[in-house]
C-alpha positions in Angstrom: 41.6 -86.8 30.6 39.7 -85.9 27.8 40.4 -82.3 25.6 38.2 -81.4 22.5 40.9 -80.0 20.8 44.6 -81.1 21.6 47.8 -79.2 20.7 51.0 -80.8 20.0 54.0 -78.2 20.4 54.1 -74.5 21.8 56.1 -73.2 19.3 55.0 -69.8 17.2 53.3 -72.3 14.8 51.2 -74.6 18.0 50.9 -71.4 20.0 49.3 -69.1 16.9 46.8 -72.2 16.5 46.1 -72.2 20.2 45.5 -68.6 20.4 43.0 -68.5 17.2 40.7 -71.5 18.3 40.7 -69.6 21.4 38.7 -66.5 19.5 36.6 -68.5 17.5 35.2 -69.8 21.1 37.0 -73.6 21.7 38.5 -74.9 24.7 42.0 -76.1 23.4 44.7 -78.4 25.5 48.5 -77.7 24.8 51.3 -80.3 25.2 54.8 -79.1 25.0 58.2 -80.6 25.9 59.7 -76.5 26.4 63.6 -76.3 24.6 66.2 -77.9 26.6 69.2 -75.6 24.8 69.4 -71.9 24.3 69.1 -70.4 20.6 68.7 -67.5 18.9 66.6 -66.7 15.8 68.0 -63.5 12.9 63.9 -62.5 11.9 62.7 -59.3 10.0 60.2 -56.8 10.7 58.0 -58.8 8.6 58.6 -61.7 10.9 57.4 -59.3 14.5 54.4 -58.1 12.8 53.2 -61.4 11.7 53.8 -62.9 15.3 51.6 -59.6 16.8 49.2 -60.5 14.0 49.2 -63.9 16.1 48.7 -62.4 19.1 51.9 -63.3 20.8 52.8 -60.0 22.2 54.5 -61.4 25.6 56.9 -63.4 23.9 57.7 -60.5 21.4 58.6 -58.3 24.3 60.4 -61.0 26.3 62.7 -61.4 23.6 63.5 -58.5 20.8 67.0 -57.5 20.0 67.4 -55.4 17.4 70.6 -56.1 15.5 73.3 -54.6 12.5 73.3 -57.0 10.3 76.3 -57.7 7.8 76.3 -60.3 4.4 79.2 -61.8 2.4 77.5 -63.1 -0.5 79.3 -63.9 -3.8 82.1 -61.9 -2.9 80.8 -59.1 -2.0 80.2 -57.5 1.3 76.1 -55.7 1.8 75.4 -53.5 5.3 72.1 -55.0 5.5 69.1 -52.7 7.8 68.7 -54.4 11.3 67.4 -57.0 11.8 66.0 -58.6 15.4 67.4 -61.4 17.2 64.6 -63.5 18.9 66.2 -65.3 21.9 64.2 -68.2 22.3 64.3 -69.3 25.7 62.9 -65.7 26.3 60.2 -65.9 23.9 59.4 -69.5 25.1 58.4 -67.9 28.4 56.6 -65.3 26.7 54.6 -67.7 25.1 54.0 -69.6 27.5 51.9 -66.1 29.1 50.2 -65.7 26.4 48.5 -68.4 26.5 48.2 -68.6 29.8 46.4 -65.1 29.5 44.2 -66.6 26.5 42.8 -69.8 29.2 44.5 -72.1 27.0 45.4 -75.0 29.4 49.1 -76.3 28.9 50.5 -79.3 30.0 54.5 -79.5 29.8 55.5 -83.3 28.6 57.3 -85.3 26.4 54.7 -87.0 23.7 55.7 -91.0 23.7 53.1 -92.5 21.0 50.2 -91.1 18.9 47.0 -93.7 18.4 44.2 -92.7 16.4 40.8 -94.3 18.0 37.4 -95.1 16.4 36.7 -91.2 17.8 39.3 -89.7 18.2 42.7 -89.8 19.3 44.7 -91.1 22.1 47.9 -89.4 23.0 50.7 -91.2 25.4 53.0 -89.1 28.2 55.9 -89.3 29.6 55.4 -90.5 33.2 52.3 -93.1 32.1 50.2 -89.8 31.6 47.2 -90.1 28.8 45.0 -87.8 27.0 42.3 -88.2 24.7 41.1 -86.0 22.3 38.6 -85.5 19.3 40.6 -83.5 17.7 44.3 -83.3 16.9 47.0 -80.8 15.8 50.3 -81.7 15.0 52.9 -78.6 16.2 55.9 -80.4 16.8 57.9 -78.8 14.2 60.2 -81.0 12.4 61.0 -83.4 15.6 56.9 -84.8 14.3 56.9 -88.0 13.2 56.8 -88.1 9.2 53.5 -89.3 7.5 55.1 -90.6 4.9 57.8 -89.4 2.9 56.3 -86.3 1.2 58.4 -84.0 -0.8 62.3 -83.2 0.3 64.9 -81.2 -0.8 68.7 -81.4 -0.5 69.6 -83.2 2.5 71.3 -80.1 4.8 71.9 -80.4 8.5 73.1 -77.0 10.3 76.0 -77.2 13.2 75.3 -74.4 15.9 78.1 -73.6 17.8 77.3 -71.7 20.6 79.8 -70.3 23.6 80.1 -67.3 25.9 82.3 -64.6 24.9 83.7 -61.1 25.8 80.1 -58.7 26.4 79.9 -56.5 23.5 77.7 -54.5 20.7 74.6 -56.9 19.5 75.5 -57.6 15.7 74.2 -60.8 13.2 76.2 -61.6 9.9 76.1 -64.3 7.0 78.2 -65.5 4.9 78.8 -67.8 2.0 81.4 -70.6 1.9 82.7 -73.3 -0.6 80.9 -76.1 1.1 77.8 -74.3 2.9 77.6 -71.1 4.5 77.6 -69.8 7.8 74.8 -67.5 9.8 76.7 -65.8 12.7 75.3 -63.4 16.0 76.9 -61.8 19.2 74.9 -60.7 22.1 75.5 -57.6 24.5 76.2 -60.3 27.3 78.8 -61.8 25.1 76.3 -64.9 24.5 78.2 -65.8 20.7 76.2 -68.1 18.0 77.7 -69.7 14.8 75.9 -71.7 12.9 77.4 -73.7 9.7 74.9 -75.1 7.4 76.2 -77.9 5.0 75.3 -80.9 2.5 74.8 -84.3 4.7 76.0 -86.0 2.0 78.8 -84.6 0.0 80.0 -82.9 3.1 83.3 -84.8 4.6 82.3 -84.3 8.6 84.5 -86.2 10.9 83.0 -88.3 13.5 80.8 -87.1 16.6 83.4 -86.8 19.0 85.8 -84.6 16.1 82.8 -82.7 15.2 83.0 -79.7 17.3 87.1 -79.3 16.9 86.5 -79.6 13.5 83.7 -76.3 13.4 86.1 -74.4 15.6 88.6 -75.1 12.5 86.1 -74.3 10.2 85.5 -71.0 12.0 88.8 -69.8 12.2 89.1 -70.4 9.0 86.8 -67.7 8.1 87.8 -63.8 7.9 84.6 -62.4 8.5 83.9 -64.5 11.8 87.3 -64.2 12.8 86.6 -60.4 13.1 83.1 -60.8 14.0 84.2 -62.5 17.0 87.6 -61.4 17.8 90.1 -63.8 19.8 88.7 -64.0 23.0 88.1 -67.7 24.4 85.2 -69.5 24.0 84.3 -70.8 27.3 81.6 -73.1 27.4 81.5 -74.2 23.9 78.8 -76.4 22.8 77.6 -78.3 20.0 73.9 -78.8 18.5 73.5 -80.4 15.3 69.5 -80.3 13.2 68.1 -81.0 10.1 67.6 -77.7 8.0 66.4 -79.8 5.0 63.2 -78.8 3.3 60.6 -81.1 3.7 56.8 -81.1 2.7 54.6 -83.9 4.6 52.3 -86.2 2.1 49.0 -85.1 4.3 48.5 -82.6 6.1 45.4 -82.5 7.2 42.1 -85.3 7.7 39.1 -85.1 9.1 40.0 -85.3 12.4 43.6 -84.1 13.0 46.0 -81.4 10.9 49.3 -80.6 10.7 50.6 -77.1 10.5 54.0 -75.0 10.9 56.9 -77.4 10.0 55.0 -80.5 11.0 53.4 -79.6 7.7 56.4 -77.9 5.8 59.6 -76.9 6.2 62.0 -75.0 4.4 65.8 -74.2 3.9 66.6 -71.6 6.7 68.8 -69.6 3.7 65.2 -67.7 2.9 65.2 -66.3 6.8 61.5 -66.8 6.7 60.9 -69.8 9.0 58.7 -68.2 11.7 56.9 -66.8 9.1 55.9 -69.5 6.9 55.8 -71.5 10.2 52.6 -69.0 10.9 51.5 -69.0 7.3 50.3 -72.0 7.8 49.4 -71.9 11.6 47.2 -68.9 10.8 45.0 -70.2 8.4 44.4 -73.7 10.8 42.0 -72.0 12.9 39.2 -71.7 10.8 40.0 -75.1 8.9 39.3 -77.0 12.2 36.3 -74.6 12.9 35.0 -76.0 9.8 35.8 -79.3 10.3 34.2 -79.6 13.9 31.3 -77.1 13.0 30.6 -77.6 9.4 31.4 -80.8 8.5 29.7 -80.9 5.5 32.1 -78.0 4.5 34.7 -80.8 5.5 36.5 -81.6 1.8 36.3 -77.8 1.0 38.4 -77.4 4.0 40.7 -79.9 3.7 41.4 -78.7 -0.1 42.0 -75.0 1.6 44.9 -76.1 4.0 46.5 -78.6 1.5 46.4 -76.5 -1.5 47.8 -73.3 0.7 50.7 -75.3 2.4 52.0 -76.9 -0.8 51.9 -73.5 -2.3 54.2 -72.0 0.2 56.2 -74.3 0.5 57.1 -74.2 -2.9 57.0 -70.5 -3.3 59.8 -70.3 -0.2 61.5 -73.2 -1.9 61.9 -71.2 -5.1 62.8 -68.1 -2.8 66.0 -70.3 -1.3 67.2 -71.2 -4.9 67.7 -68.1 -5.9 69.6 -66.9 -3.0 71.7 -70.1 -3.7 71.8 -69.5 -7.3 73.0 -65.6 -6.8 76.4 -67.3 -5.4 78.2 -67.8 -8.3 81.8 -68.6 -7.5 81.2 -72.2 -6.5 78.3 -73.2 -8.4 79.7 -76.1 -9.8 80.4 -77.5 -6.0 77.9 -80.0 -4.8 76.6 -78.4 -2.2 75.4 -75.2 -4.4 75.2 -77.4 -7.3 71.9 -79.5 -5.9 70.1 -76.4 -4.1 70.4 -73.4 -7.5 68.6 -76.5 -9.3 66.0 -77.1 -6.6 62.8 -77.4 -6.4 62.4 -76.4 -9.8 62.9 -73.9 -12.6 59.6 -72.2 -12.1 60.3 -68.6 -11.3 59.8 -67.2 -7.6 57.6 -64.2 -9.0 55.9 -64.1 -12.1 55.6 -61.2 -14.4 52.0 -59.7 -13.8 49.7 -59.7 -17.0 46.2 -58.4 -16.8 45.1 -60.2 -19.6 45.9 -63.6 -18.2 43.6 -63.3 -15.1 41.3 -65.5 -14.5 37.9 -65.9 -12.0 37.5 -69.1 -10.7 35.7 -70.8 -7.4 38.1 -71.3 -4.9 37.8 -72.0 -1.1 38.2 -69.2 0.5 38.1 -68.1 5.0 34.8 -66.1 5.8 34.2 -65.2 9.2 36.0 -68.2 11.1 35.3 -70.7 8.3 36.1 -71.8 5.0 33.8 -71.1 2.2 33.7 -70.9 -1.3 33.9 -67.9 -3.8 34.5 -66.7 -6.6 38.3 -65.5 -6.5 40.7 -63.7 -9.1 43.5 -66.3 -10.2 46.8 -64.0 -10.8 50.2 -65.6 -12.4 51.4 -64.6 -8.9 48.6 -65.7 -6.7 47.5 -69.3 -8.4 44.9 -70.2 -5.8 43.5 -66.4 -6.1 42.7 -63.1 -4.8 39.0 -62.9 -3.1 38.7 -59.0 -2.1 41.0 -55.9 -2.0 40.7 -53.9 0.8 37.0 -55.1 1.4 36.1 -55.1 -2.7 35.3 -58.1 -4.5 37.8 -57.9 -7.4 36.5 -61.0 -9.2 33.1 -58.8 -9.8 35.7 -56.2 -10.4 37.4 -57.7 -13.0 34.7 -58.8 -15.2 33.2 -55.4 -15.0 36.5 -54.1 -16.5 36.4 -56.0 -19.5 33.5 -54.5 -21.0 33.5 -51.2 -19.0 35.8 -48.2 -18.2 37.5 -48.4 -15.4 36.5 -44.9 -14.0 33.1 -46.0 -14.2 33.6 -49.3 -12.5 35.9 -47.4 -9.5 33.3 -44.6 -9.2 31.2 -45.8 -6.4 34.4 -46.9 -4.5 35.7 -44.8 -1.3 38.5 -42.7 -1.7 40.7 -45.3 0.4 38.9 -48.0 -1.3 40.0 -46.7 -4.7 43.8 -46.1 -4.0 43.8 -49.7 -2.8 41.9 -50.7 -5.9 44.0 -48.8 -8.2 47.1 -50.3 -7.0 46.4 -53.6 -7.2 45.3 -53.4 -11.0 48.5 -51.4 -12.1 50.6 -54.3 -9.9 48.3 -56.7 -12.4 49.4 -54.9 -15.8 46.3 -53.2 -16.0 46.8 -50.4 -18.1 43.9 -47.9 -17.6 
């Protein structure tokens, strides 16, 4: 079998992908081996509206719980606003309907090898299946096979306990430990998670078969889960042990294949935005590989646009983890917060705007389902740019202001158009 375009994983990252080539008018294939274990997923409001921005509205409804969230976090205990537990088996299904509804044609299976071909690639199946396909996209979140070894952070693995307990009220909390820290949830049906993230290599784990005697320890060592979870018996206890390290691939993209979600990047799951920077790469892919199959000459330009993009995020959320890490200040000195409150870097997470240090620049840029060129408004913040504010040009913009008055330079803007305008210069430093 032959598919123009072939997916690689049906997770939020593979599906968004799927979903977007879809609008832009391709035929796309989907492989996907679905989840073999149940888990569930703390995400913010930021996180929903990003995955309706994606279009995956079944799987948002299959699988919402809104939750109370608490946080222990250097000693002291925050009442966070809810937050929503995304049970994935239930949003797997919903996926799955979504793209069904989109004509995206999935084929469940486990991938056994990956050959590149003089056009194209071929893709093995379990079962002796084979596809072929001209172009490629890696989805397979961190289980995708490394192109190298790219950039990685601390070496962390997280231990999810998970076991069925007495029904109850639907509540998430997190908490900070001497050697790691600990992200806990209960559902109404009594479904109870603990997860315990920790250093793989300053961490003194027993061996496999000791491993889950030794969480339960770890647990009940704990005040917080100890309450969170009263003393009812866990029946059904089970262990699941995965990488949480962060990891940036060396490529990400070619001319005939790309990887995006955490195929491309991963990071630290402290900064509770997987699933979203998971789809801040996803969403951008679309109209890379439009490019690439439509516009080839546009082909470097592209490939600039999705390398430069992913390596900035991932370093932004990297930055974003350390200081979490760095705000737990009782056991800095431990190894396990030691290595992460100095890592990536000591760049700072947000940089103090300054009008007077913009600058304009060409940059690639997405224009109606490709990537073009333009010029764009380079920001402290933003360091590959800012192309248009609400539907205004702002390098134009910010020429004009250095030579004219602002109220002249705003006047032929809409109302709307101006408020939007407006904000973004004071957010810059501009001082009118």
């Amino acid at each position: 079998m032959t598919a123009r375009i072939l997916i690689l994983g049906a997770g939020p990252a593979g599906a968004a992908v799927a979903l977007g080539l879809r609008r832009l008018g391709h035929g796309v294939t989907l492989v996907s081996e679905w989840r073999r274990f149940a888990a569930l997923e703390g995400v913010s409001q930021r996180v929903l509206e990003a995955l309706r921005g994606a279009g995956l509205n079944r799987a948002l409804a299959e699988a919402t719980l809104p939750s109370q969230r608490q946080v222990i976090w250097n000693g002291q205990r925050h009442a966070q606003n809810i937050e929503c537990l995304l049970d994935r088996p239930s949003f797997d299904r919903g996926l799955r309907e979504d793209l069904r509804l989109a004509g995206v044609e999935v084929i469940e299976g486990r991938v056994l090898n990956v050959q590149p071909s003089a056009d194209g690639h071929r893709v093995e199946l379990d079962g002796g299946r084979a596809l072929a396909a001209d172009f490629l996209v890696e989805a397979r979140g961190r289980q995708a096979p490394a192109s190298g070894r790219g950039v990685r952070g601390p070496e962390t693995v997280s231990l999810l306990n998970r076991w069925q307990g007495t029904p109850g009220a639907t509540a998430s909390a997190v908490e900070s430990l001497t050697d790691g820290w600990a992200w806990m949830a209960r559902r109404a049906d009594g479904q109870c998670y603990w997860q315990w993230t920790v250093d793989v290599n300053s961490a003194q784990l027993p061996a496999k078969a000791q491993l889950l005697e030794h969480c339960r320890e770890r647990r009940r060592r704990s005040e917080l889960a100890q309450a969170f979870f009263g003393d009812d018996a866990e029946a059904d206890l089970q262990l699941h042990a995965r990488s949480s390290t962060a990891i940036l691939a060396r490529q990400v993209c070619g001319e005939r294949w790309i990887r995006v979600g955490d195929a491309a990047m991963a990071v630290d799951p402290l900064s509770g935005n997987g699933i979203f920077q998971s789809l801040s790469s996803a969403l951008q892919a679309p109209a890379v590989i439009n490019t690439l199959l439509r516009k080839p000459e546009r082909a470097a330009l592209a490939q600039r646009f999705h390398r430069q993009r992913v390596e900035q995020l991932f370093l932004r959320f990297a930055r974003i983890g350390r200081d979490f890490y760095a705000d737990e200040r009782r056991w800095a000195d431990r190894p396990f917060w030691q290595a992460r409150r100095q890592w990536p870097d000591a760049g700072e997470a947000h940089v103090a705007a300054d009008f007077t240090a913009l600058r304009i620049e060409r940059m690639p840029v997405l224009h109606d389902g490709f990537v073009d060129e333009a010029e764009v408004v380079i920001t402290p913040d933003q360091p590959l740019g800012i192309w248009h504010v609400h539907g205004v040009a702002v390098a134009a913009l910010v020429r004009r202001l250095r030579t004219e008055p602002a109220q002249q330079v705003l006047a032929d803007m809409t109302a709307e158009q101006g408020r939007a305008v407006r904000g973004w210069l004071l957010a810059q430093g501009f001082k009118p």
